[in-house]
N, C-alpha and C positions, 0 to 999 in steps of 0.2 A: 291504683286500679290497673293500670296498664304493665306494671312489675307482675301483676296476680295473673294477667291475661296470658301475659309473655310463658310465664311459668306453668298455667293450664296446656297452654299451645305446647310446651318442651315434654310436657308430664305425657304427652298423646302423641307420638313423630308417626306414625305410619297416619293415622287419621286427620292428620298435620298435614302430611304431604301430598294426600289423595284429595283435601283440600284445596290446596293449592296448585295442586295440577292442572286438576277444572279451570279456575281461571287462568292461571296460566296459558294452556291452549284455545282457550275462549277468545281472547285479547290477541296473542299472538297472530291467529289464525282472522280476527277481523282485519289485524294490521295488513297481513298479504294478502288476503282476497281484493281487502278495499285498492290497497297500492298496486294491483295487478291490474284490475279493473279502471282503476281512476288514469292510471297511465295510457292505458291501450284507448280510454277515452281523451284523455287531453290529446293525443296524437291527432285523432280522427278528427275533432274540433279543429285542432290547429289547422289539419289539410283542408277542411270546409273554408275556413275563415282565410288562408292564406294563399293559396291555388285557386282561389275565385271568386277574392274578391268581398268586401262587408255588405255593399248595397249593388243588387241588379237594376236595371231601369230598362226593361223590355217595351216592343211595339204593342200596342193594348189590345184586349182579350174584350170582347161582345159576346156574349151569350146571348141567342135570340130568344124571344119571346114569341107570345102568339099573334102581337101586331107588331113589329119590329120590323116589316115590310111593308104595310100598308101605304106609306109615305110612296117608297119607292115604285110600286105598281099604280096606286091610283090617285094619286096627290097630298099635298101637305092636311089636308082635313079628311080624308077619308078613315073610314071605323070598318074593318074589314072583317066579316067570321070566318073563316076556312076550316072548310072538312076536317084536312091532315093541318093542325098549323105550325109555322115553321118550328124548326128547334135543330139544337146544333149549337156551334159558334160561328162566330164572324170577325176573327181577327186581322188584325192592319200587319202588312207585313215591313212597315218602319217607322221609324219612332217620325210622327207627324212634325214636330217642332223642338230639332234635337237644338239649334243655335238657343233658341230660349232657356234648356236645359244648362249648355255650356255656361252660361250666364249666370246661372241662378248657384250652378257648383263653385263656381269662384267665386262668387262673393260669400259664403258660405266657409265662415273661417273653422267650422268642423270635419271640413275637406281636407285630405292631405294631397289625394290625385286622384283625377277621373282617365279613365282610357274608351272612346267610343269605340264600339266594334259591328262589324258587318259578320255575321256566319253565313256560311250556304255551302252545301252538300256538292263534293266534288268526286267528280272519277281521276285518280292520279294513277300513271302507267309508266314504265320505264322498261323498256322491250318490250316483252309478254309477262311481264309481271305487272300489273292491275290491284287498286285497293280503293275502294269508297272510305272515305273518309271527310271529317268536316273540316274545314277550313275558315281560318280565325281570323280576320281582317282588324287589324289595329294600331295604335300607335307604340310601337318598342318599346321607346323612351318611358312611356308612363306607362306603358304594363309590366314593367321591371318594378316601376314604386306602384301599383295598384295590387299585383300578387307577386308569389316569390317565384315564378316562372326561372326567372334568372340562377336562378340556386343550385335549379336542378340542371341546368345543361352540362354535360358529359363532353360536349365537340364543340369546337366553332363559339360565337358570343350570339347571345338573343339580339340586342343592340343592331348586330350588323344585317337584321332583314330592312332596318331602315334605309339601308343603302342605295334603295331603290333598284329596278331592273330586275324586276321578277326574286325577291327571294326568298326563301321561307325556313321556317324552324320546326324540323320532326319529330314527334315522338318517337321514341323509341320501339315500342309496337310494330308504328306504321312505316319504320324505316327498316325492320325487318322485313317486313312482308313485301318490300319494295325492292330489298336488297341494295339500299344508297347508302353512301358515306359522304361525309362535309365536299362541298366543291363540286359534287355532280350534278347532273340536272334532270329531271321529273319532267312531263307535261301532264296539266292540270284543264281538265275539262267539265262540263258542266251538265254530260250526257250525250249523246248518240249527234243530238240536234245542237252541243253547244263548238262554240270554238275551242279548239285547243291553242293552250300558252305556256313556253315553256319557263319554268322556274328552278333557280339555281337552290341545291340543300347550304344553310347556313350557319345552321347549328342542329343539334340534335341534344334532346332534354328524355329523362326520366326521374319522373316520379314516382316509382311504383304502384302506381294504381291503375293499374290496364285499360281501365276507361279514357284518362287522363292521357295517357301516354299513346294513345290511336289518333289523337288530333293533330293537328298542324296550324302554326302560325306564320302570316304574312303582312306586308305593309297593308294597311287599309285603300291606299288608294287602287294599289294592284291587285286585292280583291275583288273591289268595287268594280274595275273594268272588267275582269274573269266574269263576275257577278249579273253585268251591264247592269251596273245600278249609280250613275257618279253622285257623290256627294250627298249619298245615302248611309242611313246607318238603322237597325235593326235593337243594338241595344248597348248601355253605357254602363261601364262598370267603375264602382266609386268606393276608394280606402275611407274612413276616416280616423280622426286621430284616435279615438276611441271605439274598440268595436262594440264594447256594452251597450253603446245607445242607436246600435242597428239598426232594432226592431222598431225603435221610438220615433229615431230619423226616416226611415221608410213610411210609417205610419202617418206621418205629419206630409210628406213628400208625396204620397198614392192621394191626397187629398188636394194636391197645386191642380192636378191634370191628366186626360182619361191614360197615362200610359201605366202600364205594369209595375209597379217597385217595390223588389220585395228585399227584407233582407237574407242574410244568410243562414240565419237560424229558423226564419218563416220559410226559405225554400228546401227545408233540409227537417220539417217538421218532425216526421216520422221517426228520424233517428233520436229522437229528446224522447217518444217514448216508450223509444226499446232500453233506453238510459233510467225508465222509471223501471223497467220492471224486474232492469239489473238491479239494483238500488233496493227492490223490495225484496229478488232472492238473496241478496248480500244481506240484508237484515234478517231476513226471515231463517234461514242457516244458521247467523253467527248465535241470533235469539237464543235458537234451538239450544248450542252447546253452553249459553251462561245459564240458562233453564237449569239442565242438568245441574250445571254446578252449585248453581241456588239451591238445589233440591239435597245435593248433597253436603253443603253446610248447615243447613238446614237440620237434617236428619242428626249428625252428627252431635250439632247445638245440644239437640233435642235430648241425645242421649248422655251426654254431660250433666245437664241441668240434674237429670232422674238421678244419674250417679254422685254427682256432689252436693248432694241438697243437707248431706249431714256437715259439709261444709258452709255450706248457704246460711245455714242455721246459726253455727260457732260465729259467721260474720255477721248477724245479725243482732247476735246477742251481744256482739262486743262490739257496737254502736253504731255498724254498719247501717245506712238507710235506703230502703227498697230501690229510690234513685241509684244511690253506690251499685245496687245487686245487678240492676238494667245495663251500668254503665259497664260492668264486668263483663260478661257476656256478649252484649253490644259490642267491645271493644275488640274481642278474641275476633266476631266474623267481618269487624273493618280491617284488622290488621292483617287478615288472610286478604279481603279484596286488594288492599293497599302493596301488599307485595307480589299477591299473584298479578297483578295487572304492572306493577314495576317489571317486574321481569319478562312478562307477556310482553310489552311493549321495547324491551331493549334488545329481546331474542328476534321480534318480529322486523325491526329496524337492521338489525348485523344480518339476519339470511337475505331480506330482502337486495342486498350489494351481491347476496351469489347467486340471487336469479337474475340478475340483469348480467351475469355472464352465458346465460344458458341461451345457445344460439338456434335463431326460426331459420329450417330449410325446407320448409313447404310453400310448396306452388309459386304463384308471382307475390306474393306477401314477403318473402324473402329480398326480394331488392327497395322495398319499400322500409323493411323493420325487421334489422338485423340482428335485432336479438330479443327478450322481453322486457315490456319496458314499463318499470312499477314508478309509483308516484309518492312520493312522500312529506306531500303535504300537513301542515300540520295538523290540520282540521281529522284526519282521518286517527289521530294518536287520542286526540279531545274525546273525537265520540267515541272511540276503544274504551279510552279509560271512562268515559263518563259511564257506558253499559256495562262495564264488568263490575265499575265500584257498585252501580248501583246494583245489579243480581245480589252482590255480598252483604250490600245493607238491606236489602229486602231479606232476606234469610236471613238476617240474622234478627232482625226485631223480633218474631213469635216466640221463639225461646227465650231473650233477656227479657221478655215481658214478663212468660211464664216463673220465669226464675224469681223476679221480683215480686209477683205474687202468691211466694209460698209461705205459708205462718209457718214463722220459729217453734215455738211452742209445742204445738201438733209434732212435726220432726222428730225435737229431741224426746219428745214421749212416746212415739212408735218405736224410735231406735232403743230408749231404754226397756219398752217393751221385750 
């Protein structure tokens, strides 16, 4: 049967080829959207996940209600109706019982490191150049193994703001705007009404992500003074060895105690699903072109069948069985899927190496992803092939049905008609 296929397919080359095209560019074309797509998202994952950290552990979030103050104005039993009643939130501004926490992450053999942190909103100035900015209070040592902070710095070592004596680590943004280089010194105030303090630059980091790269890091403790908050902390950031069980470890964590713990793919929801509905126009496009191509094996089949049914016949008579007649035809629009999808996939695999030369020089996305960046997962080759073989085998069963339901008989008495 597959000798007769092979030979049907040879006997028809142009309707052979425009077969084969369809899926060919069907598969191809899912290979590089997916690999374009899949990559520019594992990038962005990767920055979530590694720039800040698996699990947050924030100062905790009150939402009031409409007695949520009762207590506090009229005593522990009072039942209060108010007009306007309150609403809003009521947030703590540090984590109540960070020593407990420190405690509970060490022994916690899914830790790999935790870094507590202080933020608080700073005026930074260096003559008359002035920049609002946030300022990271932390420990060096462990937010080089909590995020990949350290990767990115360009000047100077992140390591060296532990040194104590005021020092701190720039973004890149914020040290333009400042006009500093390593070695020079900033003062850092905390408004109109705060003290100024002066802090030495120690390193300077870029990430490419301009939000990222307008912060600043410092020792926690010399925060904390800037701050006048000592031996306070706001919030703790924690690796573990596994990022997959973020969500689970947070989940199980938000339930020890009132503070905030979210992980990074719960604080980062929203982008999971603009990731669905890339995912749906990635499918819903590539659909569109194995459609067509279904459609046009399909037709083709169709028109084979009508034309060699005095063939159909001669193998019928000579003890071909209606099964054989299915398997013939069946097998013409597997071997079209079966090759168009081989080569769809080995075309889409070799360009996909010359788009990742093609370089980005737009905007600040450029010093983040310096060129594009495809992914070539296998998963992405499975589902190629698995939708194109399947367009091919769906097209093609109506017609080897058709075929194997035609009476011999009837045939060669119209033909001898």
């Amino acid at each position: 049967m597959i000798f007769l296929a092979v030979r049907y397919l040879v006997a028809r080359r142009r309707q052979t080829l425009l077969m084969l095209l369809g899926v060919f560019f069907g598969s191809a074309a899912f290979v590089l959207i997916s690999g374009v797509m899949l990559g520019f998202r594992g990038y962005l994952v990767n920055q979530l996940i590694n720039t800040s950290g698996h699990i947050h552990i924030a100062a905790r979030e009150e939402f009031l209600t409409d007695h949520s103050l009762d207590a506090s104005f009229y005593g522990p039993l009072a039942r209060v109706f108010w007009r306007v009643p309150p609403s809003g939130r009521k947030d703590s501004a540090m984590i109540e019982q960070p020593q407990a926490w420190y405690q509970r992450l060490k022994a916690d053999p899914r830790v790999v490191a935790f870094s507590p942190q202080l933020t608080a909103g700073v005026l930074f100035s260096k003559g008359k150049a002035t920049a609002t900015a946030t300022l990271i209070g932390c420990d060096p040592e462990q937010q080089v193994r909590v995020t990949t902070i350290g990767d990115y710095v360009t000047a100077g070592r992140f390591q060296d703001v532990a040194a104590g004596g005021g020092r701190l680590a720039l973004g890149e943004e914020l040290r333009r705007k400042l006009g500093v280089n390593v070695g020079q010194d900033v003062r850092v105030s905390l408004g109109p009404a705060g003290g100024v303090v002066p802090f030495r630059v120690a390193a300077v980091f870029t990430t490419g992500n301009r939000l990222l790269d307008e912060l600043s890091y410092g020792a926690l403790a010399d925060v904390q003074k800037v701050n006048g908050t000592p031996n306070q902390v706001n919030e703790i950031v924690v690796r573990l060895a596994d990022h997959a069980l973020s969500a689970q470890v947070a989940t199980t964590w938000a339930a020890l105690s009132p503070e905030k713990v979210e992980s990074w793919d719960q604080r980062n929801a929203y982008i999971f699903d603009v990731f669905k509905i890339q995912d749906t126009v990635r499918y819903s496009s590539i659909g569109a072109v194995m459609i067509v191509a279904a459609f046009g094996i399909y037709n083709v089949l169709a028109m084979t069948v009508m034309q060699k049914r005095r063939d159909i016949a001669i193998l019928r008579s000579m003890g071909y069985s209606t099964r054989d007649i299915v398997v013939l035809f069946l097998s013409q629009g597997l071997l079209l899927g079966l090759s168009g999808t081989s080569l769809g996939l080995l075309a889409g695999y070799v360009i996909s190496f010359y788009l990742e030369t093609i370089r980005l020089n737009a905007g600040p996305i450029e010093s983040g992803i310096a060129h594009i960046l495809v992914s070539r997962d296998p998963s992405i080759y499975l589902q190629a092939a698995a939708l194109a073989f399947a367009a091919a085998s769906i097209a093609s069963i109506l017609p080897a049905r058709a075929a194997g339901r035609l009476p011999p008989i009837e045939i060669i008495r119209a033909g001898a008609e």
